[in-house]
C-alpha positions in Angstrom: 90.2 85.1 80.2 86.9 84.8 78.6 83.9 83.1 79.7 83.5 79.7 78.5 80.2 78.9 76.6 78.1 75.6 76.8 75.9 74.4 73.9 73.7 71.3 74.7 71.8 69.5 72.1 69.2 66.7 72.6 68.3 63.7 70.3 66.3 64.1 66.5 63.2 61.7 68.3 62.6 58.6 66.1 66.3 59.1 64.6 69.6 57.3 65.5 71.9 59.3 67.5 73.1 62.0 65.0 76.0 64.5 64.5 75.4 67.5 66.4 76.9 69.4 63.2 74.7 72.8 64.2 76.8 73.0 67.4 80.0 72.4 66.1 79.6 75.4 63.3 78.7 77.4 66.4 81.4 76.0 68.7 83.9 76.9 65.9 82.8 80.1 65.5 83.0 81.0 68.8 86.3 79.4 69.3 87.7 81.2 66.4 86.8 84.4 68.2 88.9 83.2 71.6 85.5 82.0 73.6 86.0 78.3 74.8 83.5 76.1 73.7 82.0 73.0 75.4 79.3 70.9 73.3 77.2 68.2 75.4 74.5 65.9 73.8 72.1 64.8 76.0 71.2 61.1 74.9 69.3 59.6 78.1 68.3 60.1 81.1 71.7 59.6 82.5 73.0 62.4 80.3 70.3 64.6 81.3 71.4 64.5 84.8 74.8 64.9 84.2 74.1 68.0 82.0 72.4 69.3 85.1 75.4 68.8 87.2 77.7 70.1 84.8 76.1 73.8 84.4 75.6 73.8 88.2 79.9 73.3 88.6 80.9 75.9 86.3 79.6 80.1 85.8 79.1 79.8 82.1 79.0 83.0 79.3 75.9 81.3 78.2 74.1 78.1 77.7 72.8 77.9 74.2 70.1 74.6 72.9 69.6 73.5 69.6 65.8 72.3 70.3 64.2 69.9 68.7 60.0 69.7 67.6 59.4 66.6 70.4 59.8 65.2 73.9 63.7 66.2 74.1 62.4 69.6 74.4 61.0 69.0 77.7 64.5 68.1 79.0 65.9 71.6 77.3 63.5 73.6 79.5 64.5 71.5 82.4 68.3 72.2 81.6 67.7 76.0 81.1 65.7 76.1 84.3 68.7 74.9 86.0 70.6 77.5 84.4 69.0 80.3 84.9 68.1 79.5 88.3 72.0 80.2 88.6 71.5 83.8 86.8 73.3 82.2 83.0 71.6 83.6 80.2 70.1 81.1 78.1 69.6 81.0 74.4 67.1 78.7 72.0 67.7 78.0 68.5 67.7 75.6 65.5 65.0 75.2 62.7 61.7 74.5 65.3 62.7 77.5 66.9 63.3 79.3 64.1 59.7 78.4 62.8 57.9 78.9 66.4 59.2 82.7 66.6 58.3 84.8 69.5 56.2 81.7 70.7 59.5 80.4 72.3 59.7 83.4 74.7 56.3 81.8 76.0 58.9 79.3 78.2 60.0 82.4 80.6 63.3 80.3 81.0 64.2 81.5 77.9 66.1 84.5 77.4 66.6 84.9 73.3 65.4 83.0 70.2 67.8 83.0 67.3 66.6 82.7 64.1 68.0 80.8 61.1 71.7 80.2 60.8 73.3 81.4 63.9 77.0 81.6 63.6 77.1 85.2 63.0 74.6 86.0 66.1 76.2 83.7 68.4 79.0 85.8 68.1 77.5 89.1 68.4 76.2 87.4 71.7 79.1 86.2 73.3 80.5 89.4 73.0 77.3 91.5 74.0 77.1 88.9 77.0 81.3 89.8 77.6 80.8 93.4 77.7 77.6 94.2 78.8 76.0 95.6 75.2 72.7 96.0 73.5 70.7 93.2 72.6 69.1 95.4 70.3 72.1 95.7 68.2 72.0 91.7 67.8 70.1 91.1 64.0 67.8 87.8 64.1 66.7 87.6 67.7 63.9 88.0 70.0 64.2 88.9 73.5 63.2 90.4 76.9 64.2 93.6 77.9 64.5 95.0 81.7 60.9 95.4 81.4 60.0 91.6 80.6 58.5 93.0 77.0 59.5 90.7 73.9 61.5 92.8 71.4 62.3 91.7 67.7 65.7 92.8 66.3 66.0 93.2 63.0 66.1 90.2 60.4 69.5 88.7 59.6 69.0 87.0 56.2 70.8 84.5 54.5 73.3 86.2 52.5 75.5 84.2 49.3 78.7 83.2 51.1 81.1 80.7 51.0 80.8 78.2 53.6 84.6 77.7 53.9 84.7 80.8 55.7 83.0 78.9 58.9 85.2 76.7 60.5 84.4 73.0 61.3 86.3 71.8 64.4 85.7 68.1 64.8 87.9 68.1 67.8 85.0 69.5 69.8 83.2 66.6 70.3 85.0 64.7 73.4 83.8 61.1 71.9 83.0 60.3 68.3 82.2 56.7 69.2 78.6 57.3 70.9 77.6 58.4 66.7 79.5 55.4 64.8 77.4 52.4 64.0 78.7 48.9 63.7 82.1 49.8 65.2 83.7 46.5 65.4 83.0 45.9 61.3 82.5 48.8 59.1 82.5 51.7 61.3 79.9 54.1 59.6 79.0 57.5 61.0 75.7 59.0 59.3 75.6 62.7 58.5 78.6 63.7 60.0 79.4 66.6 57.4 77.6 69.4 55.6 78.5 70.0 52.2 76.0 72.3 51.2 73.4 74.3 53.5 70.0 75.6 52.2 67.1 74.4 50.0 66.1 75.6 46.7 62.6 74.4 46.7 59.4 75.7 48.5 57.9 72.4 49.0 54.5 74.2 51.4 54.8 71.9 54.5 58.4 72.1 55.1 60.4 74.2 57.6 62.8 75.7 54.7 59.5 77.5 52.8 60.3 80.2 55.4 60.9 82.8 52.9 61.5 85.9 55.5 64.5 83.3 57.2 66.0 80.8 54.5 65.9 83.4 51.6 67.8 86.4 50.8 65.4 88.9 49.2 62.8 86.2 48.6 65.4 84.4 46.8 66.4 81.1 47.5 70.3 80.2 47.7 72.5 77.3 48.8 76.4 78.4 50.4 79.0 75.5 49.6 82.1 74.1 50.9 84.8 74.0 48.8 85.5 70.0 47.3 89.1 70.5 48.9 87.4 71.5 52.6 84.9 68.4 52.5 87.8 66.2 51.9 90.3 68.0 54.6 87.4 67.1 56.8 86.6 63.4 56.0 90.7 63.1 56.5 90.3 64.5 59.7 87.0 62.2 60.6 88.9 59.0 59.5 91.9 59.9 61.4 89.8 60.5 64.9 87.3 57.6 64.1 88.5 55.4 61.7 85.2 55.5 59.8 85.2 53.8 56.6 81.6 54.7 55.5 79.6 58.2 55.9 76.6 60.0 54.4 75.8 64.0 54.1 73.5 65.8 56.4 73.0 68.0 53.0 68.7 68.5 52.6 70.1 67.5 48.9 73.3 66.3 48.3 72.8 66.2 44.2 72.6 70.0 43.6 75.7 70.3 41.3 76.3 66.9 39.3 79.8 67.4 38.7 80.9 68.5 42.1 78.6 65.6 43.9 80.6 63.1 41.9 83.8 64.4 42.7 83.1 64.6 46.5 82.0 61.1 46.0 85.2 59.9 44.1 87.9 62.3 45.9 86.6 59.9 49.1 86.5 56.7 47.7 90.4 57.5 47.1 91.1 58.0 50.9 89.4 54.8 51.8 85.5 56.3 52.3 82.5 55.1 51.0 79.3 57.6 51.0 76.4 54.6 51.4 73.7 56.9 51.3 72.5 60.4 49.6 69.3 62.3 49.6 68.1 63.2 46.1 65.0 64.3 44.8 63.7 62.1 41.7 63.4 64.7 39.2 67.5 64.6 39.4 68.0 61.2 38.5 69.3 60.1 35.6 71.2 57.0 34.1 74.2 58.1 33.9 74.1 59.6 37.0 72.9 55.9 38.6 76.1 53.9 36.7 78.3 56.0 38.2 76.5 56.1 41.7 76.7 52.0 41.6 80.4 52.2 40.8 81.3 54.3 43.5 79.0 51.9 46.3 76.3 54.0 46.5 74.4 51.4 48.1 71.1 53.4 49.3 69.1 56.8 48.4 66.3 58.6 49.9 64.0 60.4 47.4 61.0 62.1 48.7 57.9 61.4 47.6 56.0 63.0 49.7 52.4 61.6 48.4 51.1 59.3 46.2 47.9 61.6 45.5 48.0 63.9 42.6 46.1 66.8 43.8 48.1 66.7 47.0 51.3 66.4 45.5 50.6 69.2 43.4 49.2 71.7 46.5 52.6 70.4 48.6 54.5 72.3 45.4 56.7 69.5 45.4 57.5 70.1 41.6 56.7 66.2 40.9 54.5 64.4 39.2 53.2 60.9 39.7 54.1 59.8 36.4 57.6 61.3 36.6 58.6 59.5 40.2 57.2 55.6 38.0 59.7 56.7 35.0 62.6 56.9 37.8 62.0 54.0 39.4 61.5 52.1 36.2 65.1 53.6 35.8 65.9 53.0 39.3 65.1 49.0 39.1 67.9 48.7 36.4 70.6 48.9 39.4 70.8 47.4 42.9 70.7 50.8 44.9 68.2 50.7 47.7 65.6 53.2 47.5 64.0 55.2 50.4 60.8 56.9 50.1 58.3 58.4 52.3 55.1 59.5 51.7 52.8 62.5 54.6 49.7 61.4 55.1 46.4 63.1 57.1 47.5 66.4 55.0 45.2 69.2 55.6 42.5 68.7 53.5 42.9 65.3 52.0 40.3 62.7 52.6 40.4 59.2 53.0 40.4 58.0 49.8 43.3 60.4 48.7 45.2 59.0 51.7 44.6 55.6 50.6 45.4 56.4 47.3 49.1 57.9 47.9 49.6 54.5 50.5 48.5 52.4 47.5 50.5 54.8 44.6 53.7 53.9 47.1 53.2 49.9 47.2 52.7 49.6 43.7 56.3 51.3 43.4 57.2 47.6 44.7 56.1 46.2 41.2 58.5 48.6 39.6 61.2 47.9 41.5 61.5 45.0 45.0 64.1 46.1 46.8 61.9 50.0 47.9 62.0 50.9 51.8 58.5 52.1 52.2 57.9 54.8 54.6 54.8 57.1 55.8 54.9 59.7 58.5 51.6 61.5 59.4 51.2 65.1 58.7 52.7 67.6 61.5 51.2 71.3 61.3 54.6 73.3 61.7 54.7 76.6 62.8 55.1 79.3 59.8 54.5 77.4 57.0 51.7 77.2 54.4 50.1 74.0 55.3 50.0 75.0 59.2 47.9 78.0 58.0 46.3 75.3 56.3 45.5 73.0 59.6 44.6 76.4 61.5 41.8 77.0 58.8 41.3 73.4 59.1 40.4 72.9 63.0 43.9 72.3 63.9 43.9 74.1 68.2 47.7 75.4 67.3 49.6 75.3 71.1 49.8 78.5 73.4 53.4 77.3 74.2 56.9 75.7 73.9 55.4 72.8 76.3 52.3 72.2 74.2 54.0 71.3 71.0 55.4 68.0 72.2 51.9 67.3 71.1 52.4 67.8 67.6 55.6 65.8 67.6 56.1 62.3 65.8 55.5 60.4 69.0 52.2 61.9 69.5 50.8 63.2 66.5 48.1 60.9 65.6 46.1 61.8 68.7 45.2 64.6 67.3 44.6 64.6 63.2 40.9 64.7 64.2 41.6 68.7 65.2 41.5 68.9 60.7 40.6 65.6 59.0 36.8 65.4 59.5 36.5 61.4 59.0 39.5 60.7 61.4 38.0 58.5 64.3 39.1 56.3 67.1 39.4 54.0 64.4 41.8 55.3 62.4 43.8 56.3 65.3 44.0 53.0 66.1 44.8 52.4 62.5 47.8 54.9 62.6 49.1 53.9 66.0 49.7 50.7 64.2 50.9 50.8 60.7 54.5 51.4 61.2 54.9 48.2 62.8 53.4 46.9 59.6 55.0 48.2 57.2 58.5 47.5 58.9 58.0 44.1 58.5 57.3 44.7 55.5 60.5 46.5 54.4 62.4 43.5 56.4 60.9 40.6 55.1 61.2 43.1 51.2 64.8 43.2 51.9 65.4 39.4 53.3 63.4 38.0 49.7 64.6 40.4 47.1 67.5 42.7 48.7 70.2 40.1 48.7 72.2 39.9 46.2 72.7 36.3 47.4 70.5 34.2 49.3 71.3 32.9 52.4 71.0 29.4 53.8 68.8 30.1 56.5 66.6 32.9 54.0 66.5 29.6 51.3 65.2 27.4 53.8 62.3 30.3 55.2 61.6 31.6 52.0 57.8 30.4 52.1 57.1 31.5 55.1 58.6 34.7 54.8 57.1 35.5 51.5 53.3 34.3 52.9 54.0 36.7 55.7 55.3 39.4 53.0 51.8 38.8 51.1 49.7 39.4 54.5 51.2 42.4 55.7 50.7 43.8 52.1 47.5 43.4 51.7 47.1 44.6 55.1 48.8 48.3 54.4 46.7 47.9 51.1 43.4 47.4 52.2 44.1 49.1 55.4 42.8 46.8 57.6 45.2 46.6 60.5 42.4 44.5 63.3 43.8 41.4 65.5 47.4 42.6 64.1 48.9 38.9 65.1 50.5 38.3 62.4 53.2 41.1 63.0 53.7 39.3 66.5 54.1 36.5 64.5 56.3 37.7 61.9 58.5 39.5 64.6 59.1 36.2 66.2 59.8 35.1 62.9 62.5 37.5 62.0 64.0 36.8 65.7 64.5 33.3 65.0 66.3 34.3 61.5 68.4 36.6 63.3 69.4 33.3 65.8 69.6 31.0 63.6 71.7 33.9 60.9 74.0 34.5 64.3 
């Protein structure tokens, strides 16, 4: 009887609880070669501690992590402590990983880093942990040898392949419930299924532009599932959960027109809505939008990345400013909800060009009301272009696993003085604060104009909510974020609408 094999996953930070679909690939590989498989998601506290106590009661093949670029990485060094302090290999993977390297081996509780897509090498280890063998043998990993040396294997690059071949066992999570939102009503589950896997762009600050991982021979590719697998699947997902509304965890869902549409259709036939899809603006089109609306698309997320020309252009986004206006003057014709999100403190760009891109972004509100506008400030990742970028820049890249909780979202804005030469105390303050802005924003956006009928209770606020709209506005505009009591003020607002809605 084989060894049973735990992987553990912690939580995307500022994300709802998502789909560990990573670990269920693996787990399915693993279980299609007779290993049993046991997937834990640690969510809290609570399940940290459980986690603990559950690789302490059981001698374990291995305990593999999917690790995350944030604060949930503390708790995977804690876990793997824990294991190997009862002699289980331990193994680290997922896209930070991937992007870190050899750096991860700087944790010494970490035995091997797997690069890239992993469900061939989690195989080849299982079965070089069963018998004994040669890590050496193992393609896309680093590791310690008897020594304590790192070694790298050789590269295991993507290769075109048919995604059908990997089997997706949904029965390996033990409770769907914890990922379903609004259970009692419309029971949606986002990103619960992978359609496609890989990206076709090199946009310079992204994780993907990893040539020598994501690329076969410097050429990028996308492996697919089959229309007939993605729909066996949602059957299956509907029949464990009764979901009635999903979205793809695809980087981009609208690759292949044709086949998007029929996923979407094929279904809406067996009672499933998708309600959201990423898509990049240069694929939109009208006919694309109709259909989209008659199906009940209700939202999309389009990158825009920045509203600055020059740093649009040296992100190699593929997109110009003028391009993303003639969308959304296409985009304003339907009801969809549009998400975008625009990087700001890029390496390099000044003030000004960040105040231009904010400013580019609200004026998409004249286009079209119902926009969810969103900004997230830059993050030097590990083996792109733009972290070369930050180095050059002043940016002190961490010696170590522990030292990039830094650099995560929770934490980042401490430290954009490291490469933007006019960020101050003041602007810290400044970015420590304009999230909370513009969410009220995007609330108070969607209570005036996102309906497509008005409520009572929004009828009889509308003044005030729209005064309060105007003042937060003008405060992302002019970024001017001092004595921020009006968000207090339009939080309590929005509190009372929710009561008085209730």
């Amino acid at each position: 009887m084989k060894k049973t094999c735990l992987l553990i996953t912690g939580t995307n930070p500022g994300a709802q609880v998502q789909v560990p679909v990573g670990l269920i690939y693996l787990g399915s590989q693993l279980k299609k070669f007779g290993y049993p498989v046991e997937i834990f998601h640690v969510t809290d506290k609570k399940k940290l501690k459980i986690c603990k106590e559950k690789i302490c009661s059981q001698d374990y093949l291995f305990v593999g992590f999917s690790v995350w670029m944030g604060p949930t990485s503390l708790d995977m060094i804690e876990l793997s402590q824990t294991a190997k302090k009862r002699g289980i290999p331990t193994i680290w993977g997922g896209k930070f990983i991937t992007s870190l390297k050899v750096d991860t081996l700087t944790e010494d509780n970490v035995d091997i880093a797997v690069m890239g897509y992993a469900e061939e090498t989690i195989v080849d280890l299982a079965d070089c942990f069963s018998s004994e063998g040669d890590l050496s043998k193992v393609a896309g990993i680093y590791y310690r040898d008897q020594n304590g040396s790192v070694i790298k294997t050789k590269d295991r690059q993507v290769a075109k392949t048919d995604l059908d071949n990997y089997e997706y066992d949904l029965s390996l999570i033990p409770d769907w419930s914890v990922y379903i939102v609004k259970p009692k009503s419309e029971r949606i589950i986002f990103d619960p299924l992978e359609s496609q896997r890989g990206c076709l762009f090199r946009c310079r600050f992204c994780f993907h532009s990893d040539d020598t991982v994501y690329s076969e021979s410097a050429r990028k590719i996308l492996n697919s599932h089959s229309v007939d697998f993605i729909i066996n699947k949602a059957k299956e997902l509907k029949a464990l959960t009764g979901v009635k509304k999903i979205s793809f965890c695809d980087d981009e869902f609208w690759i292949a027109e044709d086949r998007s549409l029929e996923i979407i259709e094929r279904l809406k036939e067996i009672g499933i809505e998708v309600v959201f899809i990423r898509i990049r603006f240069t694929s939109l089109n009208d006919n694309m939008l109709k259909k989209l609306a008659a199906l009940s698309v209700s939202a999309i997320a389009c990158g825009l990345e920045s509203g600055n020309a020059r740093i649009l252009k040296m992100m190699n986004k593929g997109l110009t400013l003028d391009v993303v206006k003639e969308k959304m003057r296409l985009l304003a014709q339907y009801p969809i909800i549009v998400n975008t999100v625009i990087i700001v403190g890029n390496p390099t760009e000044t003030k000004d060009e960040m105040l231009d891109s904010i400013r580019f972004m609200l004026s998409l509100r004249k286009i079209k009301r119902n926009v969810n506008l969103l900004t997230f400030f830059y993050r030097p990742l590990p083996s792109t272009d733009f972290g070369k970028i930050a180095e050059e820049c002043g940016f002190q890249r961490p010696r170590n696993v522990r030292e990039w909780v830094n650099v995560a979202a929770e934490n980042i804005f401490n430290i954009g003085h490291q490469w933007l030469p006019w960020y101050n105390e003041r602007e810290k303050q400044n970015m420590k604060i304009k999230d909370d802005f513009f969410a009220l924003n995007d609330i108070l956006v969607e209570q005036l104009y996102g309906l497509k009928s008005k409520r009572l209770t929004t009828k009889i606020l509308w003044p005030i909510l729209y005064f309060v709209e105007r003042i937060t506005f003008a405060r992302i505009y002019y970024w001017d974020f001092r004595f921020p009591i009006d968000v207090k003020i339009g939080m309590l607002i929005y509190a009372i609408y929710k009561l008085i809605k209730k």
